[in-house]
N, C-alpha and C positions, 0 to 999 in steps of 0.2 A: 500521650501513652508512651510508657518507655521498651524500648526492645533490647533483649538481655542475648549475647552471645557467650558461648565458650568454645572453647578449643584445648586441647587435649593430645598432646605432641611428645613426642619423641625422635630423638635424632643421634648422628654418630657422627663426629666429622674430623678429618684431619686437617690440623693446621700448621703447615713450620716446622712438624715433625713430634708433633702434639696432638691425639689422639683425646678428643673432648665427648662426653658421654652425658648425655641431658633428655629429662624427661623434665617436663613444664604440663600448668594447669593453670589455664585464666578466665576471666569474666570479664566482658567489658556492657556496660550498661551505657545509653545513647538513648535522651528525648530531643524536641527539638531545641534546647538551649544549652545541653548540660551534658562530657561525656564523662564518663571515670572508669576506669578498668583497675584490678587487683587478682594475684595470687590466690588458685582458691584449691583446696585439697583434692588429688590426683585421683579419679572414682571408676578409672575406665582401664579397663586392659587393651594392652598394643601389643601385638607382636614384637618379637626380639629383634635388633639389627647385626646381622652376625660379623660386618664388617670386610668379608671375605671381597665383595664385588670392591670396595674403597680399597683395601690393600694392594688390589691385581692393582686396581688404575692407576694408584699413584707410582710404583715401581715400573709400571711403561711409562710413565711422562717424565720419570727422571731419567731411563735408559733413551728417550727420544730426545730428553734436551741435555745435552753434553756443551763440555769446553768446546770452542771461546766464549758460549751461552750460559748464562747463571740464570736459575729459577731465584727470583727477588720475594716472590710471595706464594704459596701454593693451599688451595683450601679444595677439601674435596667434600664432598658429604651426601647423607645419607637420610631421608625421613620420613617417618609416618605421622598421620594425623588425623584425630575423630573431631568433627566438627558438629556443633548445635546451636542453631538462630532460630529460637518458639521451636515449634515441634517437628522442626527439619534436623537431620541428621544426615553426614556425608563424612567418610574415608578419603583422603590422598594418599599417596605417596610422591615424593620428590626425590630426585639425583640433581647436582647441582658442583659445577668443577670453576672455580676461578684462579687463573693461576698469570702471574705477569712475568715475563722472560725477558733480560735483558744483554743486551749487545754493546759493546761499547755505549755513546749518549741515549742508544735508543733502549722503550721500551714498549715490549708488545702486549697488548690485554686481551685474554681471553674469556669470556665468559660461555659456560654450556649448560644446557638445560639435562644432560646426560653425562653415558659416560663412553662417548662414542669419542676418539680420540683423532678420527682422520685433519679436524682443522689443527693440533694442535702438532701433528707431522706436518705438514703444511706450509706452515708459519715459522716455524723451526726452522725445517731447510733452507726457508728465502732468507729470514734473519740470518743468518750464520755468512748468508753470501751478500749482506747488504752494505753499503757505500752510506758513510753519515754525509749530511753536506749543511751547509752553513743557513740555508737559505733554500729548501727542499721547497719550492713553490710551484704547484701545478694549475695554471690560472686559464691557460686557455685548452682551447680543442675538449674533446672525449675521453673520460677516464672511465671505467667499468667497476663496480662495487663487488664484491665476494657476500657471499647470503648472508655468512658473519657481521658484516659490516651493514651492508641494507638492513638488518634488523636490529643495526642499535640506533637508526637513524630515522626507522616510523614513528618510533615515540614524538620524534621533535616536529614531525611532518602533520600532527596532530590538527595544529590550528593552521597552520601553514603551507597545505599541502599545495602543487601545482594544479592547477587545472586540468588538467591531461590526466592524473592520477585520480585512484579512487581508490581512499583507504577503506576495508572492513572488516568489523568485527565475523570471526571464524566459530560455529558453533564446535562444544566440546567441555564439558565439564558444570562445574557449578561456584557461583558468584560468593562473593565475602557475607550474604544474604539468603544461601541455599537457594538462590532462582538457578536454573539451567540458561547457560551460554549459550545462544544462537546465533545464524549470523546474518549479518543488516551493515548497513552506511552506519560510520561512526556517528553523523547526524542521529540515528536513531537505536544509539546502545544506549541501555537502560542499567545495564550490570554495575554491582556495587565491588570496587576493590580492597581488601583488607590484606595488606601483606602480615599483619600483626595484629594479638586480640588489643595492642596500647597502642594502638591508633585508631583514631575515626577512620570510617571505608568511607572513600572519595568515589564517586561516577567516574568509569573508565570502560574502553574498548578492552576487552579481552583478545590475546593471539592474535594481532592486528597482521594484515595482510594488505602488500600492494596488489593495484590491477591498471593495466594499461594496453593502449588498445594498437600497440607497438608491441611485442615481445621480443624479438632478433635483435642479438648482442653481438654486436663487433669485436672478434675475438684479437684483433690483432692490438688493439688499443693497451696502455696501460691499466693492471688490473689492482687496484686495491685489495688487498689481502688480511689487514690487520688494523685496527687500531693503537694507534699509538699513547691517544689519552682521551681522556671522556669528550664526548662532545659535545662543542658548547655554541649553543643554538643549530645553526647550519654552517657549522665551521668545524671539517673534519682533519686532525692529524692523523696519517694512513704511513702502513708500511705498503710501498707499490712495488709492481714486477711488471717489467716489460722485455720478454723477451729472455736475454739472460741476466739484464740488470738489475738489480734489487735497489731501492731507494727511497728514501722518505720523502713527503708530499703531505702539502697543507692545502685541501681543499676547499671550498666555498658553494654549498649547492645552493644552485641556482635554478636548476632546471632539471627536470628528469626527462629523458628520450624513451626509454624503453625499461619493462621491468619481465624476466622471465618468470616462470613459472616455480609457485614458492616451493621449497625444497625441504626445512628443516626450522623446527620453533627453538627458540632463542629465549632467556629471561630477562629481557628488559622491560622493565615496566611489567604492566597486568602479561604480558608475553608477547613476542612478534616472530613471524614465519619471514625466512630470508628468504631472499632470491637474489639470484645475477641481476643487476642494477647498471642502466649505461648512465652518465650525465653527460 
Protein backbone atom coordinates (compact mmCIF):
# COMPACT_ATOMS: atom_id res chain seq x y z
CA UNK A 1 0.00 0.00 0.00
CA UNK A 2 1.41 3.32 -0.92
CA UNK A 3 1.39 6.50 1.54
CA UNK A 4 1.17 9.84 -0.14
CA UNK A 5 2.73 12.96 1.64
CA UNK A 6 2.51 16.74 0.98
CA UNK A 7 3.91 19.76 2.36
CA UNK A 8 3.15 23.06 1.51
CA UNK A 9 5.70 25.74 2.52
CA UNK A 10 6.69 29.06 2.53
CA UNK A 11 9.69 30.80 3.68
CA UNK A 12 11.87 34.26 3.65
CA UNK A 13 15.42 33.99 4.20
CA UNK A 14 18.54 36.07 4.20
CA UNK A 15 21.61 35.03 2.74
CA UNK A 16 25.03 37.13 2.04
CA UNK A 17 22.83 39.91 1.79
CA UNK A 18 20.46 38.24 -0.41
CA UNK A 19 16.93 38.24 0.59
CA UNK A 20 15.36 34.77 -1.08
CA UNK A 21 11.54 34.62 -1.11
CA UNK A 22 9.86 30.93 -1.75
CA UNK A 23 6.81 29.44 -1.61
CA UNK A 24 7.21 25.38 -2.61
CA UNK A 25 4.32 22.52 -3.04
CA UNK A 26 5.36 18.72 -3.13
CA UNK A 27 4.20 15.19 -3.04
CA UNK A 28 6.17 12.52 -2.16
CA UNK A 29 4.73 8.87 -2.65
CA UNK A 30 6.67 5.74 -0.63
CA UNK A 31 5.58 1.83 -0.74
CA UNK A 32 7.78 -0.60 0.39
CA UNK A 33 10.25 -0.70 -2.63
CA UNK A 34 9.71 2.47 -4.42
CA UNK A 35 9.99 6.36 -3.37
CA UNK A 36 9.37 9.26 -6.01
CA UNK A 37 8.44 12.76 -4.91
CA UNK A 38 7.48 15.70 -7.55
CA UNK A 39 6.29 19.52 -7.66
CA UNK A 40 2.64 19.72 -7.52
CA UNK A 41 0.45 22.88 -7.79
CA UNK A 42 0.31 25.37 -4.58
CA UNK A 43 -3.57 24.72 -3.11
CA UNK A 44 -3.14 26.04 0.32
CA UNK A 45 -3.10 29.50 1.76
CA UNK A 46 -0.06 30.50 4.30
CA UNK A 47 0.19 33.41 6.00
CA UNK A 48 2.53 36.35 4.83
CA UNK A 49 6.27 36.54 6.15
CA UNK A 50 6.73 40.12 6.92
CA UNK A 51 10.34 39.77 7.37
CA UNK A 52 10.55 42.53 10.02
CA UNK A 53 11.80 39.84 13.05
CA UNK A 54 14.89 38.65 10.10
CA UNK A 55 15.87 42.14 9.33
CA UNK A 56 16.02 43.16 13.44
CA UNK A 57 18.34 39.91 13.66
CA UNK A 58 20.66 40.14 11.13
CA UNK A 59 21.60 44.04 11.84
CA UNK A 60 22.41 42.78 15.53
CA UNK A 61 24.69 40.08 14.52
CA UNK A 62 26.56 42.27 12.12
CA UNK A 63 26.65 45.38 14.94
CA UNK A 64 27.97 42.18 17.39
CA UNK A 65 30.40 40.76 15.16
CA UNK A 66 32.83 43.61 14.20
CA UNK A 67 36.67 43.93 13.07
CA UNK A 68 39.16 41.82 13.50
CA UNK A 69 36.05 39.37 12.97
CA UNK A 70 34.45 38.89 9.57
CA UNK A 71 30.95 37.09 9.09
CA UNK A 72 32.22 34.37 6.29
CA UNK A 73 28.53 33.15 5.77
CA UNK A 74 25.40 34.50 7.31
CA UNK A 75 21.86 32.80 6.69
CA UNK A 76 18.85 33.71 8.59
CA UNK A 77 15.42 32.69 7.94
CA UNK A 78 12.01 32.41 8.43
CA UNK A 79 9.06 29.67 7.69
CA UNK A 80 5.72 28.27 7.56
CA UNK A 81 4.41 25.11 6.67
CA UNK A 82 0.88 22.92 6.17
CA UNK A 83 1.63 19.36 6.21
CA UNK A 84 -0.52 16.17 5.05
CA UNK A 85 0.35 12.32 5.51
CA UNK A 86 -3.61 10.29 4.59
CA UNK A 87 -5.86 12.37 6.47
CA UNK A 88 -3.40 13.99 9.02
CA UNK A 89 -2.85 17.53 8.72
CA UNK A 90 -0.34 19.85 10.93
CA UNK A 91 1.20 23.70 10.70
CA UNK A 92 4.83 24.65 11.74
CA UNK A 93 6.62 27.22 11.85
CA UNK A 94 10.48 27.61 12.07
CA UNK A 95 13.27 30.35 12.79
CA UNK A 96 16.50 28.96 11.94
CA UNK A 97 20.07 31.46 12.07
CA UNK A 98 23.54 29.85 10.74
CA UNK A 99 26.11 32.10 10.56
CA UNK A 100 30.32 31.15 10.66
CA UNK A 101 32.68 34.04 12.03
CA UNK A 102 35.91 33.98 11.29
CA UNK A 103 39.31 35.07 13.16
CA UNK A 104 42.52 34.93 11.81
CA UNK A 105 42.87 30.64 10.86
CA UNK A 106 39.98 30.05 12.88
CA UNK A 107 36.42 29.64 12.24
CA UNK A 108 33.34 29.60 14.55
CA UNK A 109 29.84 27.84 13.52
CA UNK A 110 26.95 28.70 14.79
CA UNK A 111 23.77 27.10 14.28
CA UNK A 112 20.19 28.35 16.12
CA UNK A 113 17.04 26.99 16.19
CA UNK A 114 15.77 30.73 16.94
CA UNK A 115 16.58 34.01 16.95
CA UNK A 116 17.85 34.45 20.35
CA UNK A 117 21.25 35.91 19.94
CA UNK A 118 22.97 35.49 23.42
CA UNK A 119 25.42 32.38 22.10
CA UNK A 120 26.32 34.40 19.23
CA UNK A 121 27.60 37.50 21.71
CA UNK A 122 29.28 34.91 23.44
CA UNK A 123 31.43 33.37 21.00
CA UNK A 124 32.09 36.81 19.50
CA UNK A 125 33.72 38.24 22.37
CA UNK A 126 36.07 35.05 23.20
CA UNK A 127 36.95 34.73 19.38
CA UNK A 128 38.00 38.27 18.95
CA UNK A 129 40.31 37.61 22.19
CA UNK A 130 41.49 33.98 21.03
CA UNK A 131 45.25 32.79 20.47
CA UNK A 132 45.57 30.28 17.20
CA UNK A 133 48.14 27.70 17.93
CA UNK A 134 49.68 25.05 15.76
CA UNK A 135 48.81 22.21 17.44
CA UNK A 136 45.63 23.29 19.98
CA UNK A 137 45.35 19.64 21.48
CA UNK A 138 43.38 19.00 24.67
CA UNK A 139 43.98 15.29 25.33
CA UNK A 140 43.89 14.93 28.91
CA UNK A 141 42.19 16.04 32.23
CA UNK A 142 38.40 17.65 32.23
CA UNK A 143 37.06 19.96 29.59
CA UNK A 144 33.29 21.34 30.00
CA UNK A 145 30.92 21.45 26.86
CA UNK A 146 28.69 24.79 26.28
CA UNK A 147 24.75 23.61 25.59
CA UNK A 148 25.68 24.73 21.91
CA UNK A 149 28.18 22.38 21.64
CA UNK A 150 26.67 19.26 23.79
CA UNK A 151 23.85 19.40 21.30
CA UNK A 152 25.75 18.99 18.18
CA UNK A 153 27.33 16.07 19.77
CA UNK A 154 24.02 13.85 20.85
CA UNK A 155 23.54 13.18 17.37
CA UNK A 156 26.85 11.21 17.13
CA UNK A 157 26.18 9.68 20.76
CA UNK A 158 23.27 7.92 19.00
CA UNK A 159 24.72 4.45 18.63
CA UNK A 160 27.59 5.09 20.79
CA UNK A 161 26.54 6.60 23.76
CA UNK A 162 28.62 5.93 27.36
CA UNK A 163 27.06 3.93 29.80
CA UNK A 164 26.58 6.37 32.48
CA UNK A 165 24.33 8.33 29.89
CA UNK A 166 20.92 8.11 28.79
CA UNK A 167 19.91 9.53 25.67
CA UNK A 168 15.84 10.45 25.19
CA UNK A 169 13.60 11.28 22.89
CA UNK A 170 11.63 14.66 24.38
CA UNK A 171 7.82 14.83 23.67
CA UNK A 172 6.64 18.02 21.58
CA UNK A 173 5.42 18.29 18.30
CA UNK A 174 4.61 15.86 15.36
CA UNK A 175 6.72 13.34 13.27
CA UNK A 176 7.54 13.39 9.33
CA UNK A 177 4.35 10.84 9.51
CA UNK A 178 1.74 13.27 11.57
CA UNK A 179 2.29 10.76 14.79
CA UNK A 180 2.88 12.92 18.05
CA UNK A 181 6.48 13.04 19.62
CA UNK A 182 6.67 11.53 22.98
CA UNK A 183 9.20 10.86 25.10
CA UNK A 184 11.03 7.20 25.60
CA UNK A 185 14.73 5.68 25.44
CA UNK A 186 15.97 6.14 21.96
CA UNK A 187 15.77 2.20 22.22
CA UNK A 188 12.19 2.90 21.85
CA UNK A 189 11.56 6.04 19.39
CA UNK A 190 9.19 5.11 16.89
CA UNK A 191 9.06 8.67 15.10
CA UNK A 192 9.59 9.08 11.35
CA UNK A 193 12.15 12.14 10.32
CA UNK A 194 11.43 13.98 7.01
CA UNK A 195 13.61 17.16 6.77
CA UNK A 196 12.21 17.31 3.08
CA UNK A 197 9.01 16.06 0.92
CA UNK A 198 12.47 14.45 -1.61
CA UNK A 199 13.64 12.47 0.69
CA UNK A 200 12.51 9.11 2.23
CA UNK A 201 11.80 9.83 6.34
CA UNK A 202 14.41 7.75 8.05
CA UNK A 203 13.52 6.39 12.10
CA UNK A 204 14.93 9.00 14.44
CA UNK A 205 14.82 10.32 18.16
CA UNK A 206 13.29 13.59 17.89
CA UNK A 207 14.89 16.86 20.44
CA UNK A 208 17.32 14.25 21.89
CA UNK A 209 18.14 14.95 25.48
CA UNK A 210 21.15 13.77 27.79
CA UNK A 211 20.51 12.44 31.35
CA UNK A 212 23.14 11.44 33.90
CA UNK A 213 23.00 10.72 37.17
CA UNK A 214 25.94 13.18 37.90
CA UNK A 215 24.95 16.72 37.11
CA UNK A 216 27.60 19.24 38.90
CA UNK A 217 29.99 20.90 36.50
CA UNK A 218 33.38 21.95 37.49
CA UNK A 219 33.19 25.49 36.64
CA UNK A 220 36.82 26.08 36.92
CA UNK A 221 37.79 23.74 34.10
CA UNK A 222 38.32 24.71 30.49
CA UNK A 223 34.87 25.53 28.79
CA UNK A 224 34.16 24.78 25.16
CA UNK A 225 32.20 27.40 23.75
CA UNK A 226 32.14 26.93 20.02
CA UNK A 227 32.64 24.70 17.29
CA UNK A 228 35.15 25.15 15.13
CA UNK A 229 34.09 22.48 12.32
CA UNK A 230 31.59 19.76 11.90
CA UNK A 231 32.15 16.94 13.90
CA UNK A 232 33.38 13.98 12.74
CA UNK A 233 32.52 11.03 14.68
CA UNK A 234 33.55 11.83 18.41
CA UNK A 235 36.27 14.06 17.45
CA UNK A 236 35.51 17.67 18.34
CA UNK A 237 37.29 20.97 17.04
CA UNK A 238 36.25 23.67 19.84
CA UNK A 239 36.96 27.29 20.44
CA UNK A 240 37.82 26.85 24.52
CA UNK A 241 38.13 29.53 27.35
CA UNK A 242 39.64 29.09 30.35
CA UNK A 243 39.79 31.81 32.52
CA UNK A 244 41.02 34.77 30.42
CA UNK A 245 42.47 32.56 27.63
CA UNK A 246 40.76 31.84 24.55
CA UNK A 247 42.13 29.02 22.55
CA UNK A 248 41.50 26.42 20.05
CA UNK A 249 41.35 22.55 21.06
CA UNK A 250 40.81 19.26 19.32
CA UNK A 251 38.88 17.04 21.48
CA UNK A 252 38.31 13.40 21.53
CA UNK A 253 35.08 12.09 23.60
CA UNK A 254 35.84 9.55 25.34
CA UNK A 255 33.77 9.76 28.25
CA UNK A 256 31.14 11.83 29.73
CA UNK A 257 31.25 12.80 33.71
CA UNK A 258 28.33 14.81 34.19
CA UNK A 259 25.55 16.32 32.01
CA UNK A 260 23.38 19.42 33.59
CA UNK A 261 20.16 20.17 33.18
CA UNK A 262 19.15 20.81 29.26
CA UNK A 263 18.67 24.47 28.80
CA UNK A 264 17.88 25.13 25.03
CA UNK A 265 16.98 22.99 21.53
CA UNK A 266 19.43 23.20 18.92
CA UNK A 267 18.80 21.99 14.98
CA UNK A 268 20.93 19.13 14.64
CA UNK A 269 19.56 16.44 13.32
CA UNK A 270 15.61 15.62 14.15
CA UNK A 271 16.76 18.38 17.09
CA UNK A 272 18.85 18.20 20.36
CA UNK A 273 18.47 20.18 23.88
CA UNK A 274 22.09 21.36 25.18
CA UNK A 275 23.25 21.31 28.39
CA UNK A 276 26.57 22.01 30.26
CA UNK A 277 28.60 18.80 29.44
CA UNK A 278 31.76 17.88 31.71
CA UNK A 279 34.18 15.04 29.88
Amino acid sequence: MSEVYRKFGRSLRYENGTIVRSDEAGEAIEDAHTFSCRPIAHAVELPAIDGRAIDETVREIHSIVRAPLAIERLIVSEGIAEHQFGERRWRETTRRIHVAITFRSMRALIDLGDFDLADVRLISAALARAVPAEAGTHTEGRIRLAPNVSAALLPALISVAPPNIQLIQTAGGIDGKGAPIETCGISFASNWYRPSYRVRPVRAPFSLRASCDVTLIDEEIPRAIALLAPIERLTMSVLCVRGTDVFPATVRVARIDAVSTAVRWYPYGAGSFGAEMML
